[in-house]
N, C-alpha and C positions, 0 to 999 in steps of 0.2 A: 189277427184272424181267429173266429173262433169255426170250429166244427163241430154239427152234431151229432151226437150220439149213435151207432149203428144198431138197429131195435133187432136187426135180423137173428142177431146170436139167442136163440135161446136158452142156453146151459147157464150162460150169469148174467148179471145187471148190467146195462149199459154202462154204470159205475166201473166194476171192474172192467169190462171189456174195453174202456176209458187208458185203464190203468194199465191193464196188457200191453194194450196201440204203443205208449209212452214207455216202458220196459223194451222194446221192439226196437225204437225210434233210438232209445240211451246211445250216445257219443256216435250218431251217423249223419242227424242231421241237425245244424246249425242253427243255434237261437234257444229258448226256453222254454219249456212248457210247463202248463197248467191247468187245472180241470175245474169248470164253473159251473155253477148248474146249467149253463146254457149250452155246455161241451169243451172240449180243448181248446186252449186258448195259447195261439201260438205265436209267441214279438220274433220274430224271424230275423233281427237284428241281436246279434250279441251286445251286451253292453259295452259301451267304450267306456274311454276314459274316463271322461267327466262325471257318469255314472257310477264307475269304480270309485272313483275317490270322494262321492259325496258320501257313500254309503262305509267307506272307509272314516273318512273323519268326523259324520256324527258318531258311529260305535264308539271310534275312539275318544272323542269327546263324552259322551254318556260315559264309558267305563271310568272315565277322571274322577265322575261325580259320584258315580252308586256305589252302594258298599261293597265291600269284600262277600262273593258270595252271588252278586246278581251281574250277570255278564250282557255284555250287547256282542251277538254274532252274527257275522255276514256269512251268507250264502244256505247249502243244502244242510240237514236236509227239511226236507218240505214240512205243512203244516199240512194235515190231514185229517178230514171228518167224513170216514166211510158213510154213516149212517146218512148225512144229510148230500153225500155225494161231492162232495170239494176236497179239493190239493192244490195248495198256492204252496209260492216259497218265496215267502217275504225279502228283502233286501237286506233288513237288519230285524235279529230278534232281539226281545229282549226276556231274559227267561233265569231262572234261578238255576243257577249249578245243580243241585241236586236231578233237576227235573233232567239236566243232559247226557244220565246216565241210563243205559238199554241202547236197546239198537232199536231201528224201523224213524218213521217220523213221529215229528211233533204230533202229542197231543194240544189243539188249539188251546183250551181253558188252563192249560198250562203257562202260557207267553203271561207276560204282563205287556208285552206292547208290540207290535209289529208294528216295520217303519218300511215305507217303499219311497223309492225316488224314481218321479215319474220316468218312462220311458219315450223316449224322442217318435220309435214307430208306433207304438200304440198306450196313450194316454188315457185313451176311456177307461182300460185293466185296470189303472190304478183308481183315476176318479170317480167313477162307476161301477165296475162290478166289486171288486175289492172291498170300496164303499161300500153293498149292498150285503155280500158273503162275508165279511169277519165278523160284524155284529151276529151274524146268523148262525156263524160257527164258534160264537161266547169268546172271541178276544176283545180285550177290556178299554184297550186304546190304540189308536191309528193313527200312524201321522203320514203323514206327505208330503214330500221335498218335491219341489217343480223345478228343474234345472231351465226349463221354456220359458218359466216368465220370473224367475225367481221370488215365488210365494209358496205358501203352503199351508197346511190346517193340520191340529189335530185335533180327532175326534175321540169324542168316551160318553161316558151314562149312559150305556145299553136299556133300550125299556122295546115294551113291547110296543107296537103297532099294525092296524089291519093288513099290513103286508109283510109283517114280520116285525125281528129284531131290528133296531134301529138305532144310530149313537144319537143322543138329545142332544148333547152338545159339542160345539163346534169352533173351537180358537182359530181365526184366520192369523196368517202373516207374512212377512216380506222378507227377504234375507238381509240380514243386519241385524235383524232383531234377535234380542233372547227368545227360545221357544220350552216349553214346558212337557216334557215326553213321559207319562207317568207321572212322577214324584221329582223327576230331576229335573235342573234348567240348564239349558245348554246357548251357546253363543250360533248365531248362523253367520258370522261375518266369516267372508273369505271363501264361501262355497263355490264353488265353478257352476258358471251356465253353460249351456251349449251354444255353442259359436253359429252366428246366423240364424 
């Protein structure tokens, strides 16, 4: 479900006033949010299982392969680009040590990879706007686990286009397969789909 923006407040931007709502909201009401350029974007289902544990054992698969020094981390806190108006918070990052020192969120151009696995209530978050906003907000590569039909793509080569950033290209695949996240390659056999 996404919401839009309330224009009524004049003292801040719909942005912060985005960000307030969701400060407001912290640990009362059930599910996750996020803020798109189209407004809050809210999967009103917590993740289950199968979504915990894919986004568990690609990290943990990635962290087998990358060096000492570049970690894969699941959960908060979020990826944030005030200027252009967006806060996602990836499933799995994937970011250099160094950079996960301060407090506040992510700076986006910071990730070398954000990884999401799709969610069961709202799929388009991840296939679509996600798609549309990380290029936008200079993260370098996307991948996308689909526990629904068990496939997925990742994307990179940010270039420009009339309607912005956009990743040129585009690795599709199916689970079984090796997949290639950044620099590393990781196995997808054994990932859970969602039952039904």
């Amino acid at each position: 479900m996404t919401v839009a923006p309330d224009d009524s407040r004049q003292s801040s931007t719909p942005y912060t006033a985005m960000r307030g709502v969701l400060e407001s909201l912290d640990d009362t009401v059930p599910g996750k949010f996020e803020i798109s350029k189209q407004g809050i974007v809210h999967d009103m289902m917590s993740p289950g299982r199968p979504h915990v544990f894919t986004a568990g054992l690609i990290g943990r698969r990635l962290e087998r392969v990358m060096p000492e020094g570049i970690w894969a981390v699941a959960g908060e806190p979020d990826v944030e680009d005030e200027p252009e108006g967006i806060m996602r918070r990836p499933d799995v990052m994937v970011i250099a040590l160094d950079e996960m020192e301060g407090e506040g969120s992510f700076d986006p151009r910071t990730l070398i990879a954000a990884i999401e696995v799709v969610s069961q209530s709202n799929p388009d978050n991840d296939w679509v706007g996600k798609m549309r906003e990380y290029p936008l907000m200079g993260v370098p590569v996307y991948a996308v686990f689909d526990p629904r039909t068990g496939t997925g793509a990742v994307m990179s080569d940010i270039h420009a286009t009339p309607d912005g950033p956009r990743y040129a290209t585009r690795k599709d695949f199916v689970y079984g397969e090796d997949v290639t996240v950044a620099d590393w390659t990781i196995s997808t056999e054994g990932l859970p789909r969602y039952a039904g």
